[in-house]
N, C-alpha and C positions, 0 to 999 in steps of 0.2 A: 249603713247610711252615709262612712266617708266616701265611698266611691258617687252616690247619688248627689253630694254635695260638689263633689268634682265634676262632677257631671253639666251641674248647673252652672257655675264657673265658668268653665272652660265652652259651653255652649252659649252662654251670652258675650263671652268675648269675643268668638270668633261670628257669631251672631252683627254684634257692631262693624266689628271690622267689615262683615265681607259686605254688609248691609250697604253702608257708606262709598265701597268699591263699586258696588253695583247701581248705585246714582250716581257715580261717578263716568261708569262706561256709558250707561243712559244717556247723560247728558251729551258725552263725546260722539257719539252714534246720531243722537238728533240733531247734533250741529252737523256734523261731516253726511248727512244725508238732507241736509237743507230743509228741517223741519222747522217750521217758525220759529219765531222768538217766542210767541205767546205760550207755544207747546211747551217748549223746553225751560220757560218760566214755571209751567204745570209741573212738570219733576221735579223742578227745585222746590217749592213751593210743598208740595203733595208728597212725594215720597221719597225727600231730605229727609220729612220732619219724625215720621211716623214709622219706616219699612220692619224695623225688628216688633215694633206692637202687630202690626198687621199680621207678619207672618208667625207669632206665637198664639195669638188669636184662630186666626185662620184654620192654623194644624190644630188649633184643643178642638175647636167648632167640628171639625173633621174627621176628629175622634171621640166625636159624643161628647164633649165636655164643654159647652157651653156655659155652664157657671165659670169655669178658669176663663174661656174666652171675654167672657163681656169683664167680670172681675180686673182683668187685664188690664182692659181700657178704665176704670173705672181707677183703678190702683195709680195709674201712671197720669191720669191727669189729677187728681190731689196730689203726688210727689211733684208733678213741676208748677202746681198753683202756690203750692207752700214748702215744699226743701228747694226747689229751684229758685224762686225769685225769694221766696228767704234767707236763703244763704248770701244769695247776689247783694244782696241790701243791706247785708252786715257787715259784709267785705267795703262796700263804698254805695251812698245815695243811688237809687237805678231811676235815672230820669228818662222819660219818654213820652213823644210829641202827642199833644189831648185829640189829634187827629186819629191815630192811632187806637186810643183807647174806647174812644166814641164808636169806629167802624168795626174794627177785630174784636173788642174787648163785646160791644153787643151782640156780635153777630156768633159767638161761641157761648155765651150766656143761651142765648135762643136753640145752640145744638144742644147743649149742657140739659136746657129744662125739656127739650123732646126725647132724648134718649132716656130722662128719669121717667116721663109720665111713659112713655114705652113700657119699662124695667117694673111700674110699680103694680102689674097687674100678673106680675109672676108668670107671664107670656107671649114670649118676644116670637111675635110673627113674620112669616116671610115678608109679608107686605108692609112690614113696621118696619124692617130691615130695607127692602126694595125704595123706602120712602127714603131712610138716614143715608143710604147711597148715592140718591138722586139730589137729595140733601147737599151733597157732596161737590157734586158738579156744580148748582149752583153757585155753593160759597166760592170754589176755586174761580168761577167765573168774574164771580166780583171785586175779588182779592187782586188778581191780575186787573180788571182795570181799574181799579182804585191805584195798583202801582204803577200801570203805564201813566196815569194823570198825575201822578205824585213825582217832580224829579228827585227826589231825596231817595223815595223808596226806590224807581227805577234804576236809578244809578248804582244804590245796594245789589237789586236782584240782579244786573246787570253784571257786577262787578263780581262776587260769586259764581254767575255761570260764567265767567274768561279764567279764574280762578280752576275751576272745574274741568273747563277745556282745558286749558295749560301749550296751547299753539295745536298746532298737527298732528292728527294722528292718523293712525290706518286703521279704517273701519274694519277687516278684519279680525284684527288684533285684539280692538273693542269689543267686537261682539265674543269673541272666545275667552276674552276675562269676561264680559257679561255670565254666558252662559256659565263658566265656571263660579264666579261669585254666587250666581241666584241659585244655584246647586248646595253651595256653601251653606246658603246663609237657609233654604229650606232642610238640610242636616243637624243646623245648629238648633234650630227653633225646634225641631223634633227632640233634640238631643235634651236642649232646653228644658222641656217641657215635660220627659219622658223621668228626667234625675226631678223635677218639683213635686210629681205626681209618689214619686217612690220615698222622696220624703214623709208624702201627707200619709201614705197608706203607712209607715214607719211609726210616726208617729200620732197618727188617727186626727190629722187635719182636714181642717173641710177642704174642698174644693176651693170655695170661695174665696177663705184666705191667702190656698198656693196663688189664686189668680192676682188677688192684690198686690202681694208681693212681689210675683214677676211684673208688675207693672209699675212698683216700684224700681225694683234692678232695671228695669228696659228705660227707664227714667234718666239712669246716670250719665249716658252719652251727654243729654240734656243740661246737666249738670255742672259738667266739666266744659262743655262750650261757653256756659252761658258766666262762668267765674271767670276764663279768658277772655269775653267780651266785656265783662264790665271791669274791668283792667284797665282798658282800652277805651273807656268812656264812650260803647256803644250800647246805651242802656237800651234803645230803638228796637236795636236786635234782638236783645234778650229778650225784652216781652214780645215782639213780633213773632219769635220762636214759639214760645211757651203759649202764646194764643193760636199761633198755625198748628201745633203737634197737637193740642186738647182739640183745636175744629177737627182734625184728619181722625183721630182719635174719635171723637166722640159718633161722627159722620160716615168715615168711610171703615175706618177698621170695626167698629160696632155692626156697619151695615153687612161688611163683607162676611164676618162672622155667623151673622143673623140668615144669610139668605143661605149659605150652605151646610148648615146644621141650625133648623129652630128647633126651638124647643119649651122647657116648661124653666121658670127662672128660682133660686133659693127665693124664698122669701126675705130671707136677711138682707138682700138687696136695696130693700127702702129706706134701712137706715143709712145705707151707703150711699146711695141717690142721694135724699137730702143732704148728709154732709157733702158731698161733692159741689153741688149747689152751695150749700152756705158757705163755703171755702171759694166760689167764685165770685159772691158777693160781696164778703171780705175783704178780698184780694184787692178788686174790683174800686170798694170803697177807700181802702188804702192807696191805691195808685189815683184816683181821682183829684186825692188833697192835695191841691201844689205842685199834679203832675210829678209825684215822685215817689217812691219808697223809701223811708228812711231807718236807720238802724235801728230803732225802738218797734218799727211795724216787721220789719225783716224778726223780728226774735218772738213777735208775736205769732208769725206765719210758723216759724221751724216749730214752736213751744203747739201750734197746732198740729201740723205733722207727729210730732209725738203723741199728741193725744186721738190721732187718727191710727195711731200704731196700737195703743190700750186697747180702743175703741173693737180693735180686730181680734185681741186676743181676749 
């Protein structure tokens, strides 16, 4: 089992890494070939938030394992609804504009409560998947121009892709760290995913749980951004994060999962649906008072995560 445990380790780490490289060439690539701004907003936006869920997802879906797949997504949006803006809000107040919370915060409520009524009939269809995909494009459509009318938010997204570019580069160059990265990061996610499964079968865990938990671990990028953002009194970010990764999450990496491995779903899934739900209503209600999070609702949130953790075992 130490080897499977190194396994998992070492495959989510190099999982982020190369994940983060490879939006990073993306982005360098659609500037130096003159792709929009609106486009290369969609990378930042879409597959910053999400790329190591997607591609762990993806590859269970691919190997039959569609409980780990959806589990996934299901695991890592409770970890950043309550260990991520939990933790943020105990370290310092996470304030963020009611503009914000009105637009993102309903518009992933609404993916949140499609992907449960999906989940709750213990069979997640192609054309259920074909929908939370399409799903997808919508949101991103509205996300971008809600940011291009917003200059706060523009300015953000904007600032990030210069950030990302970092001046000139050689498309070349780009594309051969691309292709290398998305090589990386499709080994990791196998590697990932190959050490969680040799765990369960070690020690006679379901499915369902290794998926939680990798979507927990795929969580922690999340994590560690979102503690040096609110450092920085960019509470904005933090939750804009944490509502972008659960929309991408709930929409596109559910959907992608869904469309090339369906299948039949655990039943244990509905209690997991609804918690996920009520942890976004929570959240949702705490961020609403005052426009803010404050250290008594932050200890509320992690003391949830814990009891999301029970819950599992």
């Amino acid at each position: 089992m130490g080897w499977d445990l190194l396994r998992i380790a070492a495959g989510l780490g190099v999982l982020v890494l190369a994940a983060d490289r490879l939006v990073i060439a993306a982005v360098r690539l659609a500037r130096a070939w003159g792709v929009s701004a609106l486009l290369v907003g969609a990378l930042v936006v879409g597959l910053g938030t999400s790329m190591p869920e997607m591609l762990v997802s993806g590859i269970a879906a691919l190997d039959g394992q569609l409980d780990v797949a959806v589990a996934n997504v299901v695991g890592s949006n409770v970890a950043n609804m309550t260990l991520v803006l939990g933790v943020t809000a105990i370290i310092a107040p996470l304030i963020a504009r009611l503009e914000i919370l009105k637009r993102e915060g309903i518009l992933m409520i609404v993916a949140l409560a499609v992907l449960a009524v999906f989940l709750f009939d213990h069979e997640f269809a192609r054309w259920e998947a074909g929908l939370l995909a399409f799903g997808m494009v919508v949101a991103l459509y509205l996300l971008l121009r809600w940011s291009w009318r917003d200059a706060e938010a523009e300015s953000a997204v904007e600032a990030e892709i210069e950030e990302m570019s970092g001046g000139e580069h050689s498309w070349p160059r780009e594309l051969a760290i691309g292709i290398v990265a998305l090589a990386a990061t499709i080994y990791a996610a196998d590697l990932t995913l190959d050490g969680a499964l040799g765990v369960g079968e070690e020690l006679g865990l379901s499915a369902t749980f290794l998926g939680l938990m990798l979507g927990v671990g795929t969580s922690m990028p999340e994590l560690a951004t979102a503690v040096a953002s609110v450092r920085r009194n960019e509470g904005d970010l933090v939750v804009g994060n944490v509502l972008g990764s659960n929309l991408f999450n709930s929409l596109a990496v559910a959907g992608i999962a869904g469309l090339v491995g369906p299948g039949s779903i655990d039943p244990s899934f509905r209690g997991g649906a609804l918690l996920m739900l009520a942890v976004a209503v929570v959240a949702g209600f705490f961020s609403r008072s005052g426009n803010a999070l404050v250290r008594s609702e932050g200890v509320v949130l992690v003391a949830g995560f814990g009891a999301f953790t029970l819950f599992l075992i």
